[in-house]
C-alpha positions as CSV (number, residue, x, y, z in Angstrom):
1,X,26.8,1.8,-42.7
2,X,23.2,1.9,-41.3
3,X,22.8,4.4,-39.0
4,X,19.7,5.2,-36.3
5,X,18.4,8.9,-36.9
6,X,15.6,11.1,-35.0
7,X,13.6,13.6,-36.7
8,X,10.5,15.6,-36.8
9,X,8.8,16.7,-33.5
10,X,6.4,13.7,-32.6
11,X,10.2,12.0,-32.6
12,X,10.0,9.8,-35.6
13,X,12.8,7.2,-35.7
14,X,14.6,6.2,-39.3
15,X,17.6,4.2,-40.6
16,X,19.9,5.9,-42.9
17,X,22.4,4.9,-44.6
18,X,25.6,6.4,-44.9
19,X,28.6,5.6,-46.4
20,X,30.9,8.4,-45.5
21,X,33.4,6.7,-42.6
22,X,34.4,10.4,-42.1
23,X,30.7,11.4,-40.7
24,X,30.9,13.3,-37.9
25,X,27.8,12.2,-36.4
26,X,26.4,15.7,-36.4
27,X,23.2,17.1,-38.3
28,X,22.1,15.5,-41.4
29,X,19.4,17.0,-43.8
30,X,17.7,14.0,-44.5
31,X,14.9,13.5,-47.2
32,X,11.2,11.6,-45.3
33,X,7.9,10.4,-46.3
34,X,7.3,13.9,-45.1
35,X,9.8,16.1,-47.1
36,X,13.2,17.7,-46.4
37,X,13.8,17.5,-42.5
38,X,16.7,18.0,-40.2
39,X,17.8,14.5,-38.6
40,X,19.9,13.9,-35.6
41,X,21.6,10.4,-36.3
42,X,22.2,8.6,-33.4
43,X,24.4,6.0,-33.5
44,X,25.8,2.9,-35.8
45,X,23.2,-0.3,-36.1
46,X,23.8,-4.3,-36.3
47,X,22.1,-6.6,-38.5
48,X,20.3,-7.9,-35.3
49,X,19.5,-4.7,-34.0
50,X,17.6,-3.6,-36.9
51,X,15.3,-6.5,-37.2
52,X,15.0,-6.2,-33.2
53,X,13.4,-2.0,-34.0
54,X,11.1,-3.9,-37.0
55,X,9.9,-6.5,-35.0
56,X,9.0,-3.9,-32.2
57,X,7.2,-2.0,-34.8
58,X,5.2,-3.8,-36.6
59,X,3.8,-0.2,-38.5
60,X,7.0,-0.5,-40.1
61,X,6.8,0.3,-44.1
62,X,9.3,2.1,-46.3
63,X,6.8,4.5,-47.9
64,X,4.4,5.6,-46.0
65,X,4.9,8.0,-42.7
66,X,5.4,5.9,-40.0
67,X,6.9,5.6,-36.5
68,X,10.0,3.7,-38.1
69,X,10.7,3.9,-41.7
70,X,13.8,3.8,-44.0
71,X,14.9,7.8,-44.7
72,X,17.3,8.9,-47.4
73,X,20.2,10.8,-46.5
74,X,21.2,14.0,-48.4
75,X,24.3,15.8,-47.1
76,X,25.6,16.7,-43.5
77,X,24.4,19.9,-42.1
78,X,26.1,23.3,-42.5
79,X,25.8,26.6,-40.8
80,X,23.4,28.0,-43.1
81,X,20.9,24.8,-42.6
82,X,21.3,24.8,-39.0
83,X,20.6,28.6,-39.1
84,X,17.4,27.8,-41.3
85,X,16.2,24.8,-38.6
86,X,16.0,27.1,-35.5
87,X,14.4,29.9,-37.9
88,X,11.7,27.5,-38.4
89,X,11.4,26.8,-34.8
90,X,10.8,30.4,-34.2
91,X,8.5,31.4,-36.6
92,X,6.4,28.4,-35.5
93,X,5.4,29.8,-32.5
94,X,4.1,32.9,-34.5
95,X,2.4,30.6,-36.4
96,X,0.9,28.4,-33.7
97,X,-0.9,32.4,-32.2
98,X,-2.2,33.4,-35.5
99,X,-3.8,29.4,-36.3
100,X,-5.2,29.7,-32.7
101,X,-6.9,33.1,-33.9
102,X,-8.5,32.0,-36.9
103,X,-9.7,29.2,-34.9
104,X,-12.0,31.3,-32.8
105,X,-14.0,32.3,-35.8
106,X,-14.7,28.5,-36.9
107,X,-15.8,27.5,-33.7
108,X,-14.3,23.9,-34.2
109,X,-14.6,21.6,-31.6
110,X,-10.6,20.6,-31.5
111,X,-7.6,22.1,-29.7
112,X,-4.3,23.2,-31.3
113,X,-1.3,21.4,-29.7
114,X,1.5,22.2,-32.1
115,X,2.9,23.5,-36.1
116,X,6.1,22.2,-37.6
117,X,7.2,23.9,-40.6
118,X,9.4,21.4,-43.3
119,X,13.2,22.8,-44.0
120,X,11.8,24.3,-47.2
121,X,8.2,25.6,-46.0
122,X,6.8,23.6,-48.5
123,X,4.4,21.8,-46.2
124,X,3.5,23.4,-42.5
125,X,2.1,20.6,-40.3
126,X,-0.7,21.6,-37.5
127,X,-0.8,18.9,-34.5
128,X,-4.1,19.4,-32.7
129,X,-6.5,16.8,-30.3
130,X,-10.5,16.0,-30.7
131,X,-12.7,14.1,-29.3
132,X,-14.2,13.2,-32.4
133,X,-14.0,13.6,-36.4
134,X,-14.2,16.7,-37.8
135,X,-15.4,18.7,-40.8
136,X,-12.1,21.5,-40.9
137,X,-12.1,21.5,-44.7
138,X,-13.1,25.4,-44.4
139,X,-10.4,25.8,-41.8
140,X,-7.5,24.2,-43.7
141,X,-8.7,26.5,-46.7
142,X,-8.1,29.8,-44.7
143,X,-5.3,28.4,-43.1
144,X,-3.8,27.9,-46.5
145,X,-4.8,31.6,-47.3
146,X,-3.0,32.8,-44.2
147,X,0.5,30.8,-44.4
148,X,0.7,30.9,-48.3
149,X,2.0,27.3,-48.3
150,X,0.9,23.0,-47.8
151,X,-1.1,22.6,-44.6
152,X,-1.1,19.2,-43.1
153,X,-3.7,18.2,-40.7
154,X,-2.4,15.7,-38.0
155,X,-4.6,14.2,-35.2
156,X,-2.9,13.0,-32.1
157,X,-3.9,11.5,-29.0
158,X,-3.7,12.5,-25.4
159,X,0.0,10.7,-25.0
160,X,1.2,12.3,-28.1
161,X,0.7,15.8,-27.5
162,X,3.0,15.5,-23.9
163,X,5.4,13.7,-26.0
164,X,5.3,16.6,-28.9
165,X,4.7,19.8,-25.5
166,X,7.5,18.0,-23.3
167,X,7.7,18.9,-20.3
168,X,8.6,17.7,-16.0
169,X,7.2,14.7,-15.5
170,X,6.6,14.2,-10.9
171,X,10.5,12.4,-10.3
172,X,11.8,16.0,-11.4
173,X,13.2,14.9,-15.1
174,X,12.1,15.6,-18.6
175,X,9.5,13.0,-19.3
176,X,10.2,9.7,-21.3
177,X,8.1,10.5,-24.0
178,X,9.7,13.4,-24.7
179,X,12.9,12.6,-24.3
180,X,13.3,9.1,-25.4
181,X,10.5,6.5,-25.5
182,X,9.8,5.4,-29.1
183,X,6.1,4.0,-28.5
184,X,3.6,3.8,-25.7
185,X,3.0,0.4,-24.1
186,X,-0.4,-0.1,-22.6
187,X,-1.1,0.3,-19.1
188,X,-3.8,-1.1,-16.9
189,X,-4.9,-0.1,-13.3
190,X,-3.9,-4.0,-13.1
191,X,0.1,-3.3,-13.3
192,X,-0.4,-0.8,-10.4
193,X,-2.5,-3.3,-7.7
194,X,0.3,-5.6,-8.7
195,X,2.9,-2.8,-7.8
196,X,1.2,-2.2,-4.4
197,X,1.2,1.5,-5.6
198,X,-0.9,4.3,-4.2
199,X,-4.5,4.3,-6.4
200,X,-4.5,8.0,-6.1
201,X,-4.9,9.8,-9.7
202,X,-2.9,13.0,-9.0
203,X,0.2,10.3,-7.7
204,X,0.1,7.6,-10.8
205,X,-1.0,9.7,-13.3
206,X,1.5,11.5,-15.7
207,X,0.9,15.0,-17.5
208,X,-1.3,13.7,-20.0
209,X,-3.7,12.7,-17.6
210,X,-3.1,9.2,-18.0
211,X,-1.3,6.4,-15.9
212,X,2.5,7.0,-16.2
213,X,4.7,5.0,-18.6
214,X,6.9,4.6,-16.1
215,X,4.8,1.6,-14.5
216,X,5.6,-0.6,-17.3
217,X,9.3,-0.8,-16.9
218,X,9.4,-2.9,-14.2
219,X,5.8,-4.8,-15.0
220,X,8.2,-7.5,-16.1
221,X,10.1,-8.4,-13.1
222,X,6.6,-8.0,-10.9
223,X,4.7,-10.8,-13.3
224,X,7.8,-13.1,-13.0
225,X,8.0,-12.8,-8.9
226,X,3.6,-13.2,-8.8
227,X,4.3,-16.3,-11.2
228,X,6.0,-17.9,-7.9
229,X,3.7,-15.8,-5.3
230,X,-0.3,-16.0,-4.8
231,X,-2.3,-12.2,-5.5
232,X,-2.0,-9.8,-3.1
233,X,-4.6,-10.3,-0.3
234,X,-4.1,-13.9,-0.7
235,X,-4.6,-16.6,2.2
236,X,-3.9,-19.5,3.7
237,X,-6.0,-21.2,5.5
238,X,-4.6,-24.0,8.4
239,X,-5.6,-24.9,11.6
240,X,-3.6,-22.5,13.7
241,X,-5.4,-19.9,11.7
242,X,-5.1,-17.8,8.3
243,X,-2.2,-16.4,6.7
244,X,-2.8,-13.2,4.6
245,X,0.3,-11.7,2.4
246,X,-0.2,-8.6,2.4
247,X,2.2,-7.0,0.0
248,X,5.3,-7.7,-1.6
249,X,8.8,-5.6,-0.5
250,X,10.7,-5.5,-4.1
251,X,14.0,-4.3,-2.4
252,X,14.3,-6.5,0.2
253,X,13.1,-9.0,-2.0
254,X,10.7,-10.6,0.7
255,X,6.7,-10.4,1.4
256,X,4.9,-9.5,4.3
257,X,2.3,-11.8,6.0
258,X,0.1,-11.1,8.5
259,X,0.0,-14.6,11.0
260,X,-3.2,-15.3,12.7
261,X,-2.0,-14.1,16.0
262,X,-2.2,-10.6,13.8
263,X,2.0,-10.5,13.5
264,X,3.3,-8.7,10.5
265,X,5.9,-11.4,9.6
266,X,8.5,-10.8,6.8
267,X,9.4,-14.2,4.5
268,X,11.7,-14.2,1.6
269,X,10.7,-14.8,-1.5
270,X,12.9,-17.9,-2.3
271,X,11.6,-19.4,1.2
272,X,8.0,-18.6,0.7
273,X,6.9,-22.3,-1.0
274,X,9.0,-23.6,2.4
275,X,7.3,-21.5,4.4
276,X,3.8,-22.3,2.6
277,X,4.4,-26.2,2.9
278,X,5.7,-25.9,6.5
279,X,1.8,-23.6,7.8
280,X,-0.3,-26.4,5.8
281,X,1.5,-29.5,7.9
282,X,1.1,-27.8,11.1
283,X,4.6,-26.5,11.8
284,X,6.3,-23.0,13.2
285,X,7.7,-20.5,11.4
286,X,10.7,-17.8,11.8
287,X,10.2,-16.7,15.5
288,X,7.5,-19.0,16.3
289,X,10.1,-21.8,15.0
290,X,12.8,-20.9,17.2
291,X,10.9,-20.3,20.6
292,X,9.0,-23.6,19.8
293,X,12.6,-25.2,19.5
294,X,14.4,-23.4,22.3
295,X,10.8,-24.6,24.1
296,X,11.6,-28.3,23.3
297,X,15.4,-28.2,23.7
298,X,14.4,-26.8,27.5
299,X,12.1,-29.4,27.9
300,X,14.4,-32.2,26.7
301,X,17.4,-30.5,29.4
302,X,14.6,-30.5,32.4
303,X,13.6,-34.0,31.0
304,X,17.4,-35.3,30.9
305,X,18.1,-33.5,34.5
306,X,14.9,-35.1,36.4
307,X,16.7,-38.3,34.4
308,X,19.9,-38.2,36.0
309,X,18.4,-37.2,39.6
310,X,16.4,-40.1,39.8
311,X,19.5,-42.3,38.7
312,X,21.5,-40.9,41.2
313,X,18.9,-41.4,44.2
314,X,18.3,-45.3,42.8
315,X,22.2,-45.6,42.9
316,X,22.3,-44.1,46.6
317,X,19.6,-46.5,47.3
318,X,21.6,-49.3,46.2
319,X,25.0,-48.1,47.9
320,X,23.2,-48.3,51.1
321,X,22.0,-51.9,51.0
322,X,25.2,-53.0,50.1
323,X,27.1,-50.9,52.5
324,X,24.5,-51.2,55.6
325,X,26.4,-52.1,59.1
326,X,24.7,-54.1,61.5
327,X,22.4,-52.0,63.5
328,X,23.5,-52.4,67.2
329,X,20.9,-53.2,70.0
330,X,19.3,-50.8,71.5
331,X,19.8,-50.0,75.9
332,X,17.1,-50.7,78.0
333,X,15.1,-48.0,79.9
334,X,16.3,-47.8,83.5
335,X,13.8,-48.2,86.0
336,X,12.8,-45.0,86.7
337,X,13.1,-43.9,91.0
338,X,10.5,-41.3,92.1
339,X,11.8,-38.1,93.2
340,X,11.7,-36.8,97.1
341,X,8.9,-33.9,96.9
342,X,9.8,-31.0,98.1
343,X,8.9,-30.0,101.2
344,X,6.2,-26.9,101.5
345,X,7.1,-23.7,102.4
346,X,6.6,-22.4,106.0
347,X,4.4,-19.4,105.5
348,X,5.8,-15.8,106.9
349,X,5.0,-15.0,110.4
350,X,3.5,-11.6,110.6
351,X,5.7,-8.7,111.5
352,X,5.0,-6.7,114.7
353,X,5.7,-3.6,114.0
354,X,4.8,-2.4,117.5
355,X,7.3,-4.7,119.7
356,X,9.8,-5.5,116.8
357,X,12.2,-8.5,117.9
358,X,15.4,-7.1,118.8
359,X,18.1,-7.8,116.6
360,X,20.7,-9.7,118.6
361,X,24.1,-7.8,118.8
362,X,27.4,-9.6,117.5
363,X,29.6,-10.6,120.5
364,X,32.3,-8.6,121.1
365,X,35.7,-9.4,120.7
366,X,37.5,-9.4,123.8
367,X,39.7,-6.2,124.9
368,X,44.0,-6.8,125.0
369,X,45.6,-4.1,127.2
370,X,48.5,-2.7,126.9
371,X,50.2,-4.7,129.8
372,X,49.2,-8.0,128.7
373,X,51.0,-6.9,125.3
């Protein structure tokens, strides 16, 4: 059975083949392009998968050391070999001081990342970043001097020393290239305008200074959706105005365009060629759609009621000429007879208030006596 195995510290990737149904999937000692090395297998692999991991790395060769290459498997790991791995690991960083010191006295223009000693010490590799090529023949020579054993030189880029350090990535987990991306894809500041991500460096940048692997994952879904979409900043011109999308809302799965009247108007995705065709012939869209139909359906009621008045006044109309009574004559005007004028007031004779008249006593009602009673 073929089985996927992880080993060394840039995390090279191997198949291995192992016929034991028994295995444990535990430690392995493993035998590499590099020497004897402790392997982590990870899991059993398909026909199909394994051509998939060749085809993704085309440095793929059997000999030579390599991201992917075929290892040979030795035995299963025991206590002692387990206890010799992690011995390694610590005298490394022993190691890694004492390089660094007899660095100082070369003056070498290059930076010491990392050391990984092989499970025999037969070979001690040095992991270190430049700028450019350099002469460290005299270096090695010493170093040789110092560790009593093989020294490898490796040169590694920017990428490959967070992938051998490790470390936090921003999100608050272990970063993928130390954890478990196999290869670096390339990025450009492309994928990120097409992301609508922020184009500040400290905020797209990982700890190796470069743009974060993490914008490729989802590159593939953004080219597909832009496929169907115009660029961001895009526009449409009409005659009502110009249409600018303005950025793309993965979640929602919708983009937002500015209208001329300078409303920020989402459309979804699926309806945007709709919505395209429906701004070039002159028609509404979402909100301006329905107030422009609620508009015309209010027009067509005021339209239909103005309709039916003026049928029912022409109706009336017509009721009343058929219906009409004959009109009945009207009376004459009476001669009209000129009123008696009044007559004029006497005017008020003055009052003498020296001889006033004398008021004229009420006659008196004649006297009955007793007798005549």
């Amino acid at each position: 059975m073929t089985y996927l195995t992880i080993f060394g510290k840039p995390r090279y990737i191997g198949f291995v083949e192992i016929n034991d149904e028994k295995f444990a999937n535990g430690w392995t000692v493993l035998k590499t392009a590099r020497g004897y090395e402790m392997g982590l297998p990870g899991g059993k692999l398909t026909y199909e998968q394994q051509e998939r991991f060749k085809s993704e790395n085309l440095s793929f060769d059997e000999a030579t050391e390599s991201v992917l290459q075929n290892v040979e498997f030795i035995r299963e790991a025991d206590a002692e070999d387990i206890e010799n791995y992690y011995e390694c690991r610590r005298e490394e960083e022993d190691a890694l001081l004492r390089a660094r010191d007899i660095l100082v006295d070369h003056d070498l223009p290059l930076k010491l990342v990392d050391v990984e000693y092989m499970l025999d010490r037969r070979k001690l590799f040095f992991y270190f970043t430049a700028d450019q090529r350099i002469d460290f023949r005299a270096y090695v020579r010493d170093l040789a001097r110092e560790f009593r054993t093989r020294i490898e030189m490796r040169q590694i880029g920017i990428r490959d020393e967070a992938r051998i350090v490790r470390g936090v990535a921003s999100c608050g987990r272990p970063c993928c290239c130390g954890y478990w991306l196999r290869g670096f894809a390339p990025i450009s500041i492309k994928i990120v305008k097409e992301q609508r991500s922020a184009l500040n460096p400290t905020k797209i940048s990982g700890l190796c200074g470069r743009l974060m692997c993490c914008m490729s994952y989802e590159q593939e879904l953004y080219s597909e959706l832009w496929s169907k979409l115009p660029g961001p900043g895009a526009k449409i011109r009409t005659e009502q105005g110009v249409y600018v999308l303005e950025s793309l809302d993965l979640g929602r799965e919708h983009v937002n365009v500015r209208f001329p009247t300078g409303r920020l108007v989402a459309v979804s995705i699926s309806e945007f060629p709709d919505f395209r065709e429906a701004v070039l012939k002159g028609e509404e869209w979402g909100i301006d759609k329905e107030q422009a139909e609620k508009k015309k359906k209010a027009q067509e009621r005021i339209a239909a009621l103005k309709e039916r008045a003026e049928r029912r006044k022409s109706n009336v109309k017509v009721n009343a000429k058929v219906n009409a009574h004959p009109m009945r004559p009207k009376p004459e005007k009476k001669s009209e007879v000129p009123l008696p004028k009044p007559k004029p007031k006497q005017a008020k004779q003055p009052v003498n208030r020296e001889n006033p008249p004398k008021k004229r006593r009420p006659p008196r009602k004649p006297s009955i006596s007793k007798n005549e009673e």
